[in-house]
C-alpha beads as a LAMMPS data file, in Angstrom:
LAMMPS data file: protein, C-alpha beads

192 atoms
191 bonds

1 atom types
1 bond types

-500.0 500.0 xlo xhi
-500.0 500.0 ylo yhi
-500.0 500.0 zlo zhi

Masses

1 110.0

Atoms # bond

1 1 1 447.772 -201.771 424.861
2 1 1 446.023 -201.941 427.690
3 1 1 442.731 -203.877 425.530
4 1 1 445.819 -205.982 425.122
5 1 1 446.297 -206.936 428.229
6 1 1 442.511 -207.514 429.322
7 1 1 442.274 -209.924 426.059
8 1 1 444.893 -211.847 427.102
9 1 1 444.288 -212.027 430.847
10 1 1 440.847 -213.289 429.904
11 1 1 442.370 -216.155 427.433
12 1 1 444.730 -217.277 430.288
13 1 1 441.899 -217.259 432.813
14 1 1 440.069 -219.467 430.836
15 1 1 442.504 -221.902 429.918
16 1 1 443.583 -222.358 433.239
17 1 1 439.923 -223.171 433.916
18 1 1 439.230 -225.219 431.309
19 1 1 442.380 -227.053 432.565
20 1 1 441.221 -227.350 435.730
21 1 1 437.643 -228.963 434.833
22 1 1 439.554 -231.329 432.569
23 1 1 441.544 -232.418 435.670
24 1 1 438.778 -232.614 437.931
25 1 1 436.992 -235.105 435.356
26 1 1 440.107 -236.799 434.702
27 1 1 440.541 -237.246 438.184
28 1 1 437.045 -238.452 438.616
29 1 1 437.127 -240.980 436.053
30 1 1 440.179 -242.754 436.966
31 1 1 439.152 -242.571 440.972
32 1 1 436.087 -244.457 440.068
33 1 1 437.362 -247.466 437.373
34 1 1 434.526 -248.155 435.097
35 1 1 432.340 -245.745 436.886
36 1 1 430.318 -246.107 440.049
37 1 1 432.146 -245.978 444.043
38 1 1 435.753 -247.328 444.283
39 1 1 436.134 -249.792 447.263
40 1 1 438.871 -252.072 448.767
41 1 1 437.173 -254.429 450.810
42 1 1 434.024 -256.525 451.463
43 1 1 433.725 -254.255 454.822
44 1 1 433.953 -251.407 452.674
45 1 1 431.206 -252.787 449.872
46 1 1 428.496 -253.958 452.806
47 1 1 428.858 -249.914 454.433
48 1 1 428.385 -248.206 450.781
49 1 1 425.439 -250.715 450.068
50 1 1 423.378 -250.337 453.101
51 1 1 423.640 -246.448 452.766
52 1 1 421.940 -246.828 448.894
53 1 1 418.362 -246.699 448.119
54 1 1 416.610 -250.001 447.055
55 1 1 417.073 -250.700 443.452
56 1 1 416.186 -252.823 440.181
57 1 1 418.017 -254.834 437.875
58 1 1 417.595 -252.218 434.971
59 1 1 419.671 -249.734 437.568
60 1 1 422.138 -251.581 439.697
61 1 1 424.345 -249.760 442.107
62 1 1 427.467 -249.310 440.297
63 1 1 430.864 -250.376 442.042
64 1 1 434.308 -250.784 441.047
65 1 1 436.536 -253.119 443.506
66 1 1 440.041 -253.498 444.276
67 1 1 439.619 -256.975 444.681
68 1 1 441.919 -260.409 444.720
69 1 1 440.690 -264.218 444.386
70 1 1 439.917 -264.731 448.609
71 1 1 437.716 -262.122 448.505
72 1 1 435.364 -262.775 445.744
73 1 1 433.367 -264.963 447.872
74 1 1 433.415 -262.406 450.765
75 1 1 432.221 -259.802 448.199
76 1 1 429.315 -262.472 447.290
77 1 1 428.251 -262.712 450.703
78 1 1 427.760 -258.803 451.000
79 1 1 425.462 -258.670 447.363
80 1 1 423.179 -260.741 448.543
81 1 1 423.229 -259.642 452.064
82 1 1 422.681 -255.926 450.880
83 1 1 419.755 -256.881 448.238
84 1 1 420.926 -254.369 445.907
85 1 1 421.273 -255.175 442.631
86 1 1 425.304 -254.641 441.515
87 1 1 427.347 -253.904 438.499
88 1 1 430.654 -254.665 439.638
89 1 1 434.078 -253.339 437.934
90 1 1 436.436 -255.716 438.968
91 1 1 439.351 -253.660 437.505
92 1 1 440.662 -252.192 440.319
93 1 1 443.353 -254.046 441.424
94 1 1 445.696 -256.887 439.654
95 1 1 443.491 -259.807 439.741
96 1 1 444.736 -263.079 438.154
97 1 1 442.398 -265.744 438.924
98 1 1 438.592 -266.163 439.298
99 1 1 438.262 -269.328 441.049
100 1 1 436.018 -272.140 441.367
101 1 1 432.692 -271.763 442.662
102 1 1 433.854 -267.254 443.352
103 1 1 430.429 -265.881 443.039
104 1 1 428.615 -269.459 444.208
105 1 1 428.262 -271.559 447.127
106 1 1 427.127 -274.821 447.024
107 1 1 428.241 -276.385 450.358
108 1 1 426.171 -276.616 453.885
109 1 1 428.191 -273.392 455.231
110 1 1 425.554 -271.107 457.009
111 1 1 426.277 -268.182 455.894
112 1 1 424.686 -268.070 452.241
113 1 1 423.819 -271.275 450.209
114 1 1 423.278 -269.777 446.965
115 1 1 424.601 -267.757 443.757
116 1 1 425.414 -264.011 443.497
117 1 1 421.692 -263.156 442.924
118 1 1 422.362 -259.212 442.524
119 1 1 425.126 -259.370 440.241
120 1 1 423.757 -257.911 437.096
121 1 1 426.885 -257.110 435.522
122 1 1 430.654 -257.796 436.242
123 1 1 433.731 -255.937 434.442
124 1 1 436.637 -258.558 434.250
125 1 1 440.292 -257.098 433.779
126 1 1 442.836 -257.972 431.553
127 1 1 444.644 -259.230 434.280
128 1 1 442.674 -262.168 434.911
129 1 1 444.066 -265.493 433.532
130 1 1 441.810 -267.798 434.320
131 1 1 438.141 -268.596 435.826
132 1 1 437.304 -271.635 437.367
133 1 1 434.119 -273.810 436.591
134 1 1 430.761 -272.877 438.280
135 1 1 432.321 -269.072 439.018
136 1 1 429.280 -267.515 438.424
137 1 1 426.847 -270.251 439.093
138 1 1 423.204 -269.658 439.992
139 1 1 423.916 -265.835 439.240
140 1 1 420.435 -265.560 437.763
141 1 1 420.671 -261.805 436.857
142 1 1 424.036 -261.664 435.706
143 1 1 423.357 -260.167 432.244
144 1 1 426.157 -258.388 431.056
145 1 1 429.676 -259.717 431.250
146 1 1 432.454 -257.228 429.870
147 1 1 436.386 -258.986 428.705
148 1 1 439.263 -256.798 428.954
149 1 1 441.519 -259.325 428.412
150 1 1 442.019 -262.473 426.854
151 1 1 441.487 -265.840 428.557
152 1 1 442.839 -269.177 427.223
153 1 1 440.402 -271.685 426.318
154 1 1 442.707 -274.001 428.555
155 1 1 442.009 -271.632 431.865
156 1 1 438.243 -271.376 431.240
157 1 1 435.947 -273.636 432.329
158 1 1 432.506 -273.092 432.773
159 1 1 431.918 -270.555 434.879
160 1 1 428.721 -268.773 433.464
161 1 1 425.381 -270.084 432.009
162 1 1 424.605 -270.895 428.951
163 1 1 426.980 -270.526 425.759
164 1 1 429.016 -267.523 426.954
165 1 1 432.160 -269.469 427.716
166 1 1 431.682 -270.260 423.583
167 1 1 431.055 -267.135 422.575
168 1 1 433.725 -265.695 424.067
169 1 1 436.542 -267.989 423.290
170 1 1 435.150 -267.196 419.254
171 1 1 434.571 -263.302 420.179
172 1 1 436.803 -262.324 422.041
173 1 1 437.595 -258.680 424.313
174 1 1 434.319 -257.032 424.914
175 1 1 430.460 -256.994 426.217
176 1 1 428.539 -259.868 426.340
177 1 1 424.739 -259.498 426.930
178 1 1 421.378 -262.170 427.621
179 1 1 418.282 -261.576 428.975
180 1 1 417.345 -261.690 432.810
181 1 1 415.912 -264.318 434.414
182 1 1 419.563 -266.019 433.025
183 1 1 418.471 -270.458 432.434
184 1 1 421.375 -271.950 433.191
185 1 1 421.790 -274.491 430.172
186 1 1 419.968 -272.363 427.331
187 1 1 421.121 -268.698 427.969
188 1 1 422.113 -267.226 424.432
189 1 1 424.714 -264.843 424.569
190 1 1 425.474 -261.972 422.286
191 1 1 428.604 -259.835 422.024
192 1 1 427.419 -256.185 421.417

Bonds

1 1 1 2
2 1 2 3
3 1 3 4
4 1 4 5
5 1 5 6
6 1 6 7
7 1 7 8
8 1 8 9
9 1 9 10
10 1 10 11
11 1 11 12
12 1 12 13
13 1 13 14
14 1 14 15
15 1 15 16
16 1 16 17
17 1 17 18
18 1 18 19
19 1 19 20
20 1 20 21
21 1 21 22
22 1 22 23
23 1 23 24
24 1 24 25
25 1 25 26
26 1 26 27
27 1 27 28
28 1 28 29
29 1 29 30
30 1 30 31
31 1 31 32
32 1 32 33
33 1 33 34
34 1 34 35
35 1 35 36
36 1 36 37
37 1 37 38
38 1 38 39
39 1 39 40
40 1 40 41
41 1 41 42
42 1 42 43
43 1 43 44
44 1 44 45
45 1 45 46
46 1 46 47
47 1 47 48
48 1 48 49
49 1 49 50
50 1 50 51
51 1 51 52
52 1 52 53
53 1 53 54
54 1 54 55
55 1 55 56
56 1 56 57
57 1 57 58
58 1 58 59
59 1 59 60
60 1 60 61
61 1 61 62
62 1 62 63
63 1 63 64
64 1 64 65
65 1 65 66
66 1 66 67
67 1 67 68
68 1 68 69
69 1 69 70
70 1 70 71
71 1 71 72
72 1 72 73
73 1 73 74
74 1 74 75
75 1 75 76
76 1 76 77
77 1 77 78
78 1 78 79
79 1 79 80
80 1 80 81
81 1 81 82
82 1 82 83
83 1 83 84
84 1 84 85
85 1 85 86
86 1 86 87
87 1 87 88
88 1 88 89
89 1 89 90
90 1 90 91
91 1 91 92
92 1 92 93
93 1 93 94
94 1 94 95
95 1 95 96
96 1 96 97
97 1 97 98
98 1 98 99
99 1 99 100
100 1 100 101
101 1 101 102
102 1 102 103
103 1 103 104
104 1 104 105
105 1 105 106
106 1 106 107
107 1 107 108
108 1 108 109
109 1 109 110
110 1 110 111
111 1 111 112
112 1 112 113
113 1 113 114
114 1 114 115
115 1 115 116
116 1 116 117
117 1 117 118
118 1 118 119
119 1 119 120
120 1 120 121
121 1 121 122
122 1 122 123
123 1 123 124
124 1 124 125
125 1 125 126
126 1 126 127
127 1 127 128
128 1 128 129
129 1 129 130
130 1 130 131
131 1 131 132
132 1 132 133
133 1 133 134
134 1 134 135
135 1 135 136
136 1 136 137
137 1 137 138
138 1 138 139
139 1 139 140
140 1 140 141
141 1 141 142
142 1 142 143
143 1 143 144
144 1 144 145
145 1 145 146
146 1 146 147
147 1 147 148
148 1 148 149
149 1 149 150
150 1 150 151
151 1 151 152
152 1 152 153
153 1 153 154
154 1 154 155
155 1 155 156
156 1 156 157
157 1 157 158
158 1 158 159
159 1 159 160
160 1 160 161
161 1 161 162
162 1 162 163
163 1 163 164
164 1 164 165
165 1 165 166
166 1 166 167
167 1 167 168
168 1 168 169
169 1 169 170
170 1 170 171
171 1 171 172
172 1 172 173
173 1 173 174
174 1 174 175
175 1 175 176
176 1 176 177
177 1 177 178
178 1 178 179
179 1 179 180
180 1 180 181
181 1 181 182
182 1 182 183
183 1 183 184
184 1 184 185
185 1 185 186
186 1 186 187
187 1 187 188
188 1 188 189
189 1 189 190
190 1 190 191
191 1 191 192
């Protein structure tokens, strides 16, 4: 009886572990959307950033962002302020619009006249509707572009180099790749 007991002490001791990894992972993996530091705000983004180590293209700085439409621009400002390259997870928060010109600046404003130059790649949620033309303009390393959702032909327009927009509206939800430096008019894109 009492081999019994030991047995199944040491069975319920180690599910109760096993549970408890699992819900430390779990835990872990929805804190950190897509993988990489959860933030909130541009403040938030420029802190984590100047704390990392300098970095390539082939191993950006992974962050996931709880981020609406007014503070795209903010969060473009703090890339290529930081000079660390990015892979941003947009999916954080309920984010409906990309607009014009988000990731680009193209008027005489001092503060950065110029693309998102460390974006390498950018996770866009399903809630996302639309993205508005020259979005991602001048975002030279953007390589990889992941879809969670679908976007209307009628709310895209234009907003990354090359054919992406077109490959996209054929292919669909999912990761879309090119090569780095990205030419504006003859990037080839390719849905993996």
């Amino acid at each position: 009886m009492k081999n019994t007991n030991n047995v199944l002490s040491v069975r319920v001791l180690g599910i109760i572990a096993i549970m408890v990894i699992f819900t430390i992972s779990t835990a872990s993996c929805f804190g950190q959307s897509g993988g990489g530091k959860t933030l909130n705000s541009a403040e938030e983004l420029k802190k984590y950033l100047d704390s990392q180590p300098a970095n390539s293209p082939n191993n950006p700085i992974k962050v996931s962002m709880g981020a609406n439409a007014p503070m795209l621009p903010k969060i473009r400002v703090v890339l290529n302020s930081a000079g660390k390259y990015v892979s941003l997870n947009l999916t954080g928060n309920a984010l409906t619009e990309i607009p014009y010109n988000a990731f680009y600046r193209d008027d005489n404003k001092h503060d950065d006249i110029r693309g998102c130059e460390m974006l390498v790649s950018i996770t866009i949620p399903n809630s996302v509707t639309s993205i508005g033309s020259d979005a991602f303009k001048a975002c030279f390393n953007l390589t990889s572009v992941t879809f969670q959702g679908i976007i209307d032909k009628d709310n895209i327009e234009w907003p990354f180099h090359g054919d992406l927009e077109k490959k996209y509206l054929a292919g669909g939800i999912g990761t879309y790749t090119t090569t780095a430096p990205v030419d504006y008019n003859s990037a080839v894109w390719t849905k993996k």
